[in-house]
KOLZADREN-675477 format. One record per atom (N, C-alpha, C): x, y, z; residue in one letter. Coordinates in steps of 0.1 Angstrom, whole numbers, padded with zeros to 4 digits, always signed. Layout:
BEGIN
XYZA;...
END
This chain:
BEGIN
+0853+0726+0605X;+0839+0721+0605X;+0831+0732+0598X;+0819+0728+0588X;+0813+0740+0579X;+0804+0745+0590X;+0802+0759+0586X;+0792+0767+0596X;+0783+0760+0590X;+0770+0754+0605X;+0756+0755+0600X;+0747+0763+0594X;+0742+0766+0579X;+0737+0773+0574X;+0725+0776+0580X;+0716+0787+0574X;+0703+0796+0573X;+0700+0808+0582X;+0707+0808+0591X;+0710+0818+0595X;+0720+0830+0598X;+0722+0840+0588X;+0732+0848+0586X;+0738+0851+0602X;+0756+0854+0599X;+0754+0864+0609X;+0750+0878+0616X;+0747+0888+0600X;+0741+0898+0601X;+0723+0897+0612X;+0717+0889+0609X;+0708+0883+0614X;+0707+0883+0625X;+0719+0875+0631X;+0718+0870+0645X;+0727+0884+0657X;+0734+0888+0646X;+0739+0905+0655X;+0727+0912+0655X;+0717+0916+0647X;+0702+0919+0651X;+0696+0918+0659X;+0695+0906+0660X;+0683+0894+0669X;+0690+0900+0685X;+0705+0900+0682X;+0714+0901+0697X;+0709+0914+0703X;+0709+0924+0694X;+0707+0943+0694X;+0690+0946+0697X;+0684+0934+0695X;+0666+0933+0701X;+0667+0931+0710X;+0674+0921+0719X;+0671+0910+0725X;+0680+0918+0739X;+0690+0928+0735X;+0695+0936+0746X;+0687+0945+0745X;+0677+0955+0740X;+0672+0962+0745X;+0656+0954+0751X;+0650+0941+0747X;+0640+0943+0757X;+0646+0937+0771X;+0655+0929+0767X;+0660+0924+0785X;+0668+0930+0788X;+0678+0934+0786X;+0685+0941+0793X;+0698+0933+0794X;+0710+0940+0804X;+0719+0929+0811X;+0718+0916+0810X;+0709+0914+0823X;+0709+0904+0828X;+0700+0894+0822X;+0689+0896+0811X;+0686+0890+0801X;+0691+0885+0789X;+0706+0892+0788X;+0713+0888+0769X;+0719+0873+0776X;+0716+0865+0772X;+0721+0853+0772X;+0723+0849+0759X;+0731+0839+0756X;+0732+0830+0742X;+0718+0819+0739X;+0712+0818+0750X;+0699+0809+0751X;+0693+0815+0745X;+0692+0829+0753X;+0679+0838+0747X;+0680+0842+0733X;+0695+0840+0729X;+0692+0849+0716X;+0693+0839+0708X;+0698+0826+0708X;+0691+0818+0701X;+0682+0811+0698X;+0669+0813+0707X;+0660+0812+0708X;+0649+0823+0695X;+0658+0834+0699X;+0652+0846+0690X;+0650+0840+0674X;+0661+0839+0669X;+0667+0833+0653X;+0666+0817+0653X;+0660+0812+0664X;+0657+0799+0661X;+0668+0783+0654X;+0679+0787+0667X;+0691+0781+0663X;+0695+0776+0682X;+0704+0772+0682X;+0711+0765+0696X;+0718+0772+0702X;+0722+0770+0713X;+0734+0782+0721X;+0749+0773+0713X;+0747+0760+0709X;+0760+0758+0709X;+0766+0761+0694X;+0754+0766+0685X;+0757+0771+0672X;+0764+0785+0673X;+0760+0793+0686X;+0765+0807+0689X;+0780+0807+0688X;+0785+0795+0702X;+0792+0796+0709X;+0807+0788+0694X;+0799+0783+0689X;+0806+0780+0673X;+0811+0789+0666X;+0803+0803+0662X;+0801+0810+0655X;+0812+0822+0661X;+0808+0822+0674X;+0814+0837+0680X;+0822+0834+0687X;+0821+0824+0699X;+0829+0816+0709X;+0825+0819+0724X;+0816+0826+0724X;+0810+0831+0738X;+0804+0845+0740X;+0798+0845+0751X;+0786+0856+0748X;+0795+0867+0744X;+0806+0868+0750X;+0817+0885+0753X;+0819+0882+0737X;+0826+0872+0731X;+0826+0870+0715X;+0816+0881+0708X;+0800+0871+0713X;+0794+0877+0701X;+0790+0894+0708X;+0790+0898+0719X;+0789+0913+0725X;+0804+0920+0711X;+0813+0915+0713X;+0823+0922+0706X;+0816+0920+0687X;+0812+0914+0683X;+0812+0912+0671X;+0802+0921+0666X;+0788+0925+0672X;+0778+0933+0673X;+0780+0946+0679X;+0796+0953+0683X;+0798+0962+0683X;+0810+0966+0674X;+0813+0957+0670X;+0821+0959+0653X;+0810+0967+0644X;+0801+0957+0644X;+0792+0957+0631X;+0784+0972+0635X;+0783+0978+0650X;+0780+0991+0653X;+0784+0999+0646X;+0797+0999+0641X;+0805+1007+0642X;+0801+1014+0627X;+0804+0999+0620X;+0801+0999+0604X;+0785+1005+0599X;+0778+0998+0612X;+0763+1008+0609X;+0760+1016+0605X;+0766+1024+0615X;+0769+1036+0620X;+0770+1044+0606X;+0784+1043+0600X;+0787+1046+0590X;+0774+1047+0574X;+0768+1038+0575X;+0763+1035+0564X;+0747+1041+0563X;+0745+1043+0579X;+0735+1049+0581X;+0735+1064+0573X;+0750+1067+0581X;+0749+1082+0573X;+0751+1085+0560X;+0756+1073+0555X;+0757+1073+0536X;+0742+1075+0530X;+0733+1067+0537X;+0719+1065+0531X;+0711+1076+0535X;+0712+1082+0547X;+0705+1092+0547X;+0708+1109+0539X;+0720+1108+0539X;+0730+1115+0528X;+0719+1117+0513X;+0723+1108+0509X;+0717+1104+0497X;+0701+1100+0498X;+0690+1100+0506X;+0678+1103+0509X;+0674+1112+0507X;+0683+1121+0515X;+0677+1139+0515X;+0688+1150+0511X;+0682+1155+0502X;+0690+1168+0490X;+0696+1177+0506X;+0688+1180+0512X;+0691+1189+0524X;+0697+1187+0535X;+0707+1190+0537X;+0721+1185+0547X;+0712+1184+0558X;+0702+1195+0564X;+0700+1195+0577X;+0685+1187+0579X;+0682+1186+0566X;+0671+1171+0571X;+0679+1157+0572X;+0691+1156+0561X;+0694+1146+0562X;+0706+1145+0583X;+0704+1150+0584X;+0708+1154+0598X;+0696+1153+0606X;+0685+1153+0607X;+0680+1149+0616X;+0669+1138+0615X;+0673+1132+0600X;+0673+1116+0602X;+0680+1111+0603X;+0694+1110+0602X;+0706+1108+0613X;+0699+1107+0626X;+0699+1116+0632X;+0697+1118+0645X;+0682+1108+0655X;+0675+1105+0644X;+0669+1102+0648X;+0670+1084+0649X;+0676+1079+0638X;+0676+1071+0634X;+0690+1063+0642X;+0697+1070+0648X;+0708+1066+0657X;+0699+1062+0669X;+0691+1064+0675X;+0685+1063+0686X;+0674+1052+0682X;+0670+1045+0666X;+0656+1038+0666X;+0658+1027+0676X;+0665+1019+0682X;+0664+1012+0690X;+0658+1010+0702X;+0659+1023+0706X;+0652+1032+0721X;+0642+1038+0717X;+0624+1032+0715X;+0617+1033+0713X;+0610+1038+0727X;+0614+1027+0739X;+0606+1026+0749X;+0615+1030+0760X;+0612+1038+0770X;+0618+1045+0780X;+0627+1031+0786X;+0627+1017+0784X;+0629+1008+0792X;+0639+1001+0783X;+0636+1007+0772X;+0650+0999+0761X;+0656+1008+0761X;+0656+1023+0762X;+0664+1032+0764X;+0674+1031+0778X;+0665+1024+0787X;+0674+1022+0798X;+0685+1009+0799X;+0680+0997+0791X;+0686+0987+0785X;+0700+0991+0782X;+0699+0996+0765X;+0710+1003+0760X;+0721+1009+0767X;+0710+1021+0777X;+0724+1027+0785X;+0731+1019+0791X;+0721+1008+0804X;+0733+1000+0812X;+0743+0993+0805X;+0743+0991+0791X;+0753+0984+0781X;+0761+0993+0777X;+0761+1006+0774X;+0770+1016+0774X;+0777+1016+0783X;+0772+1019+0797X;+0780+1018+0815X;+0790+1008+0817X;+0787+0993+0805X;+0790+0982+0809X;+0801+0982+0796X;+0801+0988+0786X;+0814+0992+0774X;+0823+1003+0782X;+0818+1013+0791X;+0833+1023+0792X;+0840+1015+0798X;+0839+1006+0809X;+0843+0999+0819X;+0851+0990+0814X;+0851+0986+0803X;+0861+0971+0794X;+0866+0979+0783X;+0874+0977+0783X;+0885+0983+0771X;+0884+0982+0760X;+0881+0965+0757X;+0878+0964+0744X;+0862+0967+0738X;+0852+0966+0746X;+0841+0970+0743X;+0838+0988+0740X;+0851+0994+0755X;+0850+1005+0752X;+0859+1012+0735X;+0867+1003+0733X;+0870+1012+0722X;+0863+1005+0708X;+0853+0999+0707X;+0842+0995+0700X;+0833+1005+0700X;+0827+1010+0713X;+0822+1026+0718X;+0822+1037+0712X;+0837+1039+0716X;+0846+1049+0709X;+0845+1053+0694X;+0844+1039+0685X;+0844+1038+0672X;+0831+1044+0667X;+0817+1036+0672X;+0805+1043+0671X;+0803+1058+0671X;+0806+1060+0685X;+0809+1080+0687X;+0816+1087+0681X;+0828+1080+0667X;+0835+1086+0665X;+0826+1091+0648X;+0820+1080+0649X;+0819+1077+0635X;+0806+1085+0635X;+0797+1087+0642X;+0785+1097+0646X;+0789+1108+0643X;+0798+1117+0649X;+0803+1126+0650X;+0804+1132+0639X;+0815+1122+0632X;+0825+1132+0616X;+0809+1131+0607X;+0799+1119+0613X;+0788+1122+0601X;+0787+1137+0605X;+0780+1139+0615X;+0770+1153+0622X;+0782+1162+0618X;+0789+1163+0620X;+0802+1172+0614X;+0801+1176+0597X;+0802+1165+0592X;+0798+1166+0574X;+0784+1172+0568X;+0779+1168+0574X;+0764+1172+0571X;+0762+1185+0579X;+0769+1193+0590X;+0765+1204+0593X;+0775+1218+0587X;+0785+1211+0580X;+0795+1214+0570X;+0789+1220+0556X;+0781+1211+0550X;+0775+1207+0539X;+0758+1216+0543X;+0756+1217+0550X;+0745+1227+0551X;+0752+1243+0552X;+0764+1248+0562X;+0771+1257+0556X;+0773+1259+0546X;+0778+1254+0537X;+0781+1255+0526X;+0773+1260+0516X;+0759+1254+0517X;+0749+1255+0506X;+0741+1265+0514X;+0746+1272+0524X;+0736+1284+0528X;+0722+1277+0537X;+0721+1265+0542X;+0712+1266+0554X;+0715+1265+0568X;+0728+1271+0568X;+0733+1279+0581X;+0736+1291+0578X;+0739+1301+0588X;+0741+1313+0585X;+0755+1314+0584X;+0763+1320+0573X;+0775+1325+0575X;+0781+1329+0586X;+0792+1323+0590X;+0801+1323+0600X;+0797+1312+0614X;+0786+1304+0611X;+0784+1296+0623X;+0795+1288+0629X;+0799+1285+0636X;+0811+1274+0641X;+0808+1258+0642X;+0804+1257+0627X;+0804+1241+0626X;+0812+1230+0641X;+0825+1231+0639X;+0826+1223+0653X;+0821+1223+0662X;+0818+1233+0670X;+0810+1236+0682X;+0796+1233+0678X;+0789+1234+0669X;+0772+1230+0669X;+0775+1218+0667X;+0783+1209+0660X;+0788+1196+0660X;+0786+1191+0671X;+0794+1192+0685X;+0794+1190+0694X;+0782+1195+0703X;+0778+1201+0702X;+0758+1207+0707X;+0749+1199+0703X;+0754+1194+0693X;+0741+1184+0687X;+0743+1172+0692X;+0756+1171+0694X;+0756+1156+0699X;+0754+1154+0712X;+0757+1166+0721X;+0750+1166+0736X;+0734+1173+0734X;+0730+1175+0729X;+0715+1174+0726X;+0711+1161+0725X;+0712+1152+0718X;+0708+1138+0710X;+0712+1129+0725X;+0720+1133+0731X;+0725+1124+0745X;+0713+1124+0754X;+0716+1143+0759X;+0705+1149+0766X;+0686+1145+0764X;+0686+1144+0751X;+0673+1143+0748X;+0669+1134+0748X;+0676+1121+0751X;+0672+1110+0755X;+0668+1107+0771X;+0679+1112+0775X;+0675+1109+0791X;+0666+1117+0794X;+0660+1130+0791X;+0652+1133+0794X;+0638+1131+0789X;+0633+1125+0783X;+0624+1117+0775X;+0621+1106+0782X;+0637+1098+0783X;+0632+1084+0797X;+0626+1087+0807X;+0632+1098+0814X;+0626+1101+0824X;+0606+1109+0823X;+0607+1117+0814X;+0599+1125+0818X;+0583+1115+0811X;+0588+1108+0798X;+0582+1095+0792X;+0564+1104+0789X;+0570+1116+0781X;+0562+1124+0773X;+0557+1123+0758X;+0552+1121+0747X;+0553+1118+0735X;+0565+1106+0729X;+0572+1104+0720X;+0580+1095+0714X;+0595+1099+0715X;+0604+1096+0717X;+0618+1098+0716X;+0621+1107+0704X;+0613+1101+0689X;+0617+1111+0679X;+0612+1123+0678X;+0599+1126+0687X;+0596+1138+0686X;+0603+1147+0694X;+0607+1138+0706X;+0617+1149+0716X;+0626+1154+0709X;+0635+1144+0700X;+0646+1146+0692X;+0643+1160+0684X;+0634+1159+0673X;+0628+1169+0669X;+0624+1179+0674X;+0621+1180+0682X;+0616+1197+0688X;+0633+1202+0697X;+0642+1192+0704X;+0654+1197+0711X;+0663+1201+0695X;+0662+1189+0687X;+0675+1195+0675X;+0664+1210+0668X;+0655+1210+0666X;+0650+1227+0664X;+0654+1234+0669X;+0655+1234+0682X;+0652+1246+0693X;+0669+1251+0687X;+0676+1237+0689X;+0688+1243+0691X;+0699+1249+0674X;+0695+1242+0665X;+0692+1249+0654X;+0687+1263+0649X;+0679+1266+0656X;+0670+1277+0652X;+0673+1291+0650X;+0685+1293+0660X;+0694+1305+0663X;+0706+1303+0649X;+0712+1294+0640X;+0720+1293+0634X;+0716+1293+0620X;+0703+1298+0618X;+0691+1292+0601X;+0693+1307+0599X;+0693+1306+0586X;+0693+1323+0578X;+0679+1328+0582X;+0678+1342+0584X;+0668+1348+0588X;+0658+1349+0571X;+0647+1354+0572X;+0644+1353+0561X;+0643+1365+0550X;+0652+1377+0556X;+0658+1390+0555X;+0665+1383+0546X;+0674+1374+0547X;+0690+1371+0545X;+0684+1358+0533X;+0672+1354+0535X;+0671+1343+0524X;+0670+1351+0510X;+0658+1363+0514X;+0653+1368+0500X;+0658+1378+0491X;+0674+1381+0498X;+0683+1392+0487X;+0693+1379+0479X;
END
């Protein structure tokens, strides 16, 4: 049978990635999100084959995101460690509001738990990582780290910063998530930036 046209799938994996962060759980229904994109539950259930279907297909497409995010931001900014903390920030746009940030997580809680979701998870984090990894490689290299830093290990600092600085943001629900972002990836930066002794010989 031909798919009903006009509305992409890219589209409706979107609409799915809104529609989980203002409701939540127990709000992602196939109703609701076809409601969003203005189409039928039984066009979903066509397309994907059920809600777990389309949960899986919008954490495929995570994955690939993921990836492309860091290609663009790459090529945005000449400087590894700006293009690193629009990465960083830009991983998180979804979690604007202390309440879609809490959204998101219970959907994380609800991926370690299932195998297949979790290793959809897995792929995201994995694919986050080797970016923050390249790009803090790529600032070594061109001298906006200081010789000898331990790229792996700040790799892994930054990404438990970006964790950390979320939950504490939800909770404490002070300024905007990107600013938290920004002033925690500083702080923790700040110790590994050439002194300015060391910029001007």
């Amino acid at each position: 049978m031909a798919r009903p046209r006009g509305v992409e799938d890219a589209a409706i994996l979107r609409a799915t990635a809104d529609v989980m962060g203002r409701l939540g759980p127990a709000g992602l229904t196939l109703a609701a999100v076809a409601r969003e994109v203005g189409l039928v539950p039984a066009t979903l259930v066509q397309r994907f084959g059920s809600k777990r279907g389309l949960l899986l297909a919008l954490a495929d497409r995570s994955a690939a995101h993921a990836g492309e995010v860091a290609r663009r931001v790459t090529q945005e900014h000449p400087s590894a460690l700006a293009a690193l903390r629009a990465l960083t920030v830009e991983s998180v746009a979804g979690m604007a509001t202390p309440e879609r940030f809490a959204h998101h997580l219970a959907f994380l809680c609800t991926d370690l738990a299932d195998p297949e979701l979790y290793a959809r998870a897995l792929a995201v984090h994995e694919a986050h990582r080797q970016a923050v990894s390249q790009l803090l490689a790529r600032a070594a290299e061109s001298g906006e780290l200081r010789p000898g830093t331990d790229v792996p290990a700040l790799a892994d600092a930054v990404r438990a910063v970006t964790a950390g600085a979320g939950l504490n943001w939800a909770v404490e629900r002070r300024g905007t998530l990107a600013e938290r972002l920004h002033r925690d990836l500083g702080t923790l930066l700040a110790p590994h930036l050439p002194s300015p002794t060391t910029e001007a010989r």
